[in-house]
TINUMI-811749 format. One record per residue (C-alpha): residue number from 0; residue in one letter; chain; z, x, y. Coordinates in Angstrom, 1 decimal. Layout:
% residues N
  num  residu  chaine      pz      px      py
  NUM       A       A       Z       X       Y
...
END
This chain:
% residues 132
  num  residu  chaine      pz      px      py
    0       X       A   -45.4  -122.7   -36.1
    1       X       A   -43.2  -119.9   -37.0
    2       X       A   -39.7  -120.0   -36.4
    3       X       A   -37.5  -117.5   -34.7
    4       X       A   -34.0  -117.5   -34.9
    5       X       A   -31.9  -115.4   -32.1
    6       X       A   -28.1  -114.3   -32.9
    7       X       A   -25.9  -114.2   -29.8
    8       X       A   -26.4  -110.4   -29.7
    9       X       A   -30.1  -111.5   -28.1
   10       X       A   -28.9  -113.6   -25.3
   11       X       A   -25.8  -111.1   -24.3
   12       X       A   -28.7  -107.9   -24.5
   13       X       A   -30.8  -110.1   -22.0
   14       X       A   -28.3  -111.4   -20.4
   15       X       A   -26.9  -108.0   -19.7
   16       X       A   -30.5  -106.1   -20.2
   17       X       A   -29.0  -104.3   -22.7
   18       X       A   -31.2  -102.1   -25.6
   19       X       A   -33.4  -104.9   -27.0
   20       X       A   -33.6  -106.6   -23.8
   21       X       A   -37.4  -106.0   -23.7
   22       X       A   -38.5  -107.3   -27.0
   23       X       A   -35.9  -110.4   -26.1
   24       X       A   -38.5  -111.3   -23.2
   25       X       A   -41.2  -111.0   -25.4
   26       X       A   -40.3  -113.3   -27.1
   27       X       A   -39.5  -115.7   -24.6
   28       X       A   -43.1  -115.1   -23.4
   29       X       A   -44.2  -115.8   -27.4
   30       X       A   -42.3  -119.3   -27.1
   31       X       A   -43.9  -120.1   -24.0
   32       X       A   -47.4  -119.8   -24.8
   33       X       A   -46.7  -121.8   -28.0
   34       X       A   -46.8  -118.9   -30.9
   35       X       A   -43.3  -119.6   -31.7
   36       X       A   -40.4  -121.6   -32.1
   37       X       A   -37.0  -119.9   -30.4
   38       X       A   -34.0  -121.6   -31.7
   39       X       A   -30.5  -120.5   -31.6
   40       X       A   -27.6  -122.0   -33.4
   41       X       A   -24.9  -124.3   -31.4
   42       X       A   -22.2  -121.7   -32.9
   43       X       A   -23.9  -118.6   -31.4
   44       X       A   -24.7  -120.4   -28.1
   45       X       A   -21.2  -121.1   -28.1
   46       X       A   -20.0  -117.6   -28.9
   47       X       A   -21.8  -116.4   -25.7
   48       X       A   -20.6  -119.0   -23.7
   49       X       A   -16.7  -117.8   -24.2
   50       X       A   -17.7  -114.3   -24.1
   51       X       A   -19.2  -114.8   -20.7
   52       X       A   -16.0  -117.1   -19.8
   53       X       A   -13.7  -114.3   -21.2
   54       X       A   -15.0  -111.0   -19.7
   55       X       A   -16.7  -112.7   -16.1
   56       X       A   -15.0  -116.4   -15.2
   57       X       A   -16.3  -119.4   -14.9
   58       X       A   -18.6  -118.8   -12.0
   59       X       A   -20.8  -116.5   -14.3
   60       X       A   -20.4  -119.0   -17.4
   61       X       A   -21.5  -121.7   -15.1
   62       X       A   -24.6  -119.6   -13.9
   63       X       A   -25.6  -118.6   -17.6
   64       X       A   -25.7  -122.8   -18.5
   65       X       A   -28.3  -122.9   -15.3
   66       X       A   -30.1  -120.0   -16.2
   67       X       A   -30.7  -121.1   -20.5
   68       X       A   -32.1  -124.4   -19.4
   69       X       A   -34.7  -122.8   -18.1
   70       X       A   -34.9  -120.2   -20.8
   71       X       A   -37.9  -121.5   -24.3
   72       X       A   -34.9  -122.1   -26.5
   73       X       A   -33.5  -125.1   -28.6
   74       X       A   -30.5  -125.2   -29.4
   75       X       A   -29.7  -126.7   -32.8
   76       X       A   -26.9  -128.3   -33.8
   77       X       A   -25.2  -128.3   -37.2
   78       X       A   -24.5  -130.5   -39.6
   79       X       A   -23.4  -130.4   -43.7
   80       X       A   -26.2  -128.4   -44.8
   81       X       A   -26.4  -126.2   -42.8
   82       X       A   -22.6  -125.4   -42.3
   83       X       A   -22.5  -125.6   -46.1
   84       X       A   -25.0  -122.7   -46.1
   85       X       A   -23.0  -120.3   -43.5
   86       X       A   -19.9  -121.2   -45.5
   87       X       A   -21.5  -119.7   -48.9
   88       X       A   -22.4  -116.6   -46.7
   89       X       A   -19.2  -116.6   -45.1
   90       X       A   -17.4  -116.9   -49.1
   91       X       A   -19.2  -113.6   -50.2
   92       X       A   -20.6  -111.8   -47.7
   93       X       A   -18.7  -109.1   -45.0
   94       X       A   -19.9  -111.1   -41.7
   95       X       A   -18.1  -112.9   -39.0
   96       X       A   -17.9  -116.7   -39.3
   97       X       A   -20.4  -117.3   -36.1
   98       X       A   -23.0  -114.6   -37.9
   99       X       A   -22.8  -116.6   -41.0
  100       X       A   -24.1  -119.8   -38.7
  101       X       A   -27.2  -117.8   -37.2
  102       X       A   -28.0  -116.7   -40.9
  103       X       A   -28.0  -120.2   -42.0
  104       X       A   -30.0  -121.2   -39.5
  105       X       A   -32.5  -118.8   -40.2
  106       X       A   -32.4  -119.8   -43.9
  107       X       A   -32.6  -124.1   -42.9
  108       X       A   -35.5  -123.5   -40.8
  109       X       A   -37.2  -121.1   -42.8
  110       X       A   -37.4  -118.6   -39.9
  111       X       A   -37.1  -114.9   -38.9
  112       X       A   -33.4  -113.7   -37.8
  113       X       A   -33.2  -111.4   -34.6
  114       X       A   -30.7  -109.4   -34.0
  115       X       A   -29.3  -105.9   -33.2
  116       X       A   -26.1  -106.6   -34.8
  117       X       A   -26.2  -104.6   -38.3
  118       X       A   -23.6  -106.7   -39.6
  119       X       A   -26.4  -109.0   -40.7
  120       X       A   -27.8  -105.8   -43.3
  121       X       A   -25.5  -107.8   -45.3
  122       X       A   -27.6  -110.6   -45.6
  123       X       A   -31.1  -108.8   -45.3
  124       X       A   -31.8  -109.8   -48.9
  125       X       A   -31.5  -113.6   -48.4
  126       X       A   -32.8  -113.7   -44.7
  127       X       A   -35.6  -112.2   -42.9
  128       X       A   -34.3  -110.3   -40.3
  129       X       A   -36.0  -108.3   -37.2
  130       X       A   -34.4  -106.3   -35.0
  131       X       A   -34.2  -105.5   -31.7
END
């Protein structure tokens, strides 16, 4: 099954139905009928989580927890190899520490990157990236 990897910049653009919004719930609709795998990195779910907290309060951070349950994504967590990856991005490449994590991801699970954040044309040699 292919493997989709979403940066943090997907779940704020749904979350806020932003530009990309739509091709976001396409591919929530892909995951549920079983043509792909959604994943998002522990890092990046986090990085939503204290933007959310920071800009609306905990009642709206509580709500978004609710709301991704119910959303077709897995949340994967990190460990040496993959931390060891984002940390060789992060040593020679122009992109925040939390960006370097999604990238990684990407790379560990052999997946596709989406994003609308062109920091990550930085990496667009070493990852496969589609944007939103």
């Amino acid at each position: 099954m292919k493997k989709v990897i979403f940066d943090s910049y997907c779940l704020i653009a749904y979350l806020e139905k932003d530009s990309g919004y739509e091709k976001v719930v396409d591919y929530f609709e892909s995951a549920v009928n079983n043509e792909i795998g959604l994943l998002i990195c522990v890092v990046n779910w986090g990085e939503v989580y204290y933007i959310i907290l920071r800009e609306q309060g905990t009642e709206k951070v509580l709500e978004f927890e609710k709301l991704f349950q119910t959303l077709p994504i897995k949340i994967v967590d990190t460990d040496i190899e993959l931390t060891k990856v984002a940390a060789k991005f992060k040593a020679f490449k122009k992109l925040s520490y939390a960006d370097c994590f999604a990238a990684a991801t990407a790379v560990i699970n052999k997946g596709e990157l989406v994003t609308g954040d062109h920091e990550f044309e930085e990496v667009a040699k070493e990852v496969k990236i589609s944007w939103i």
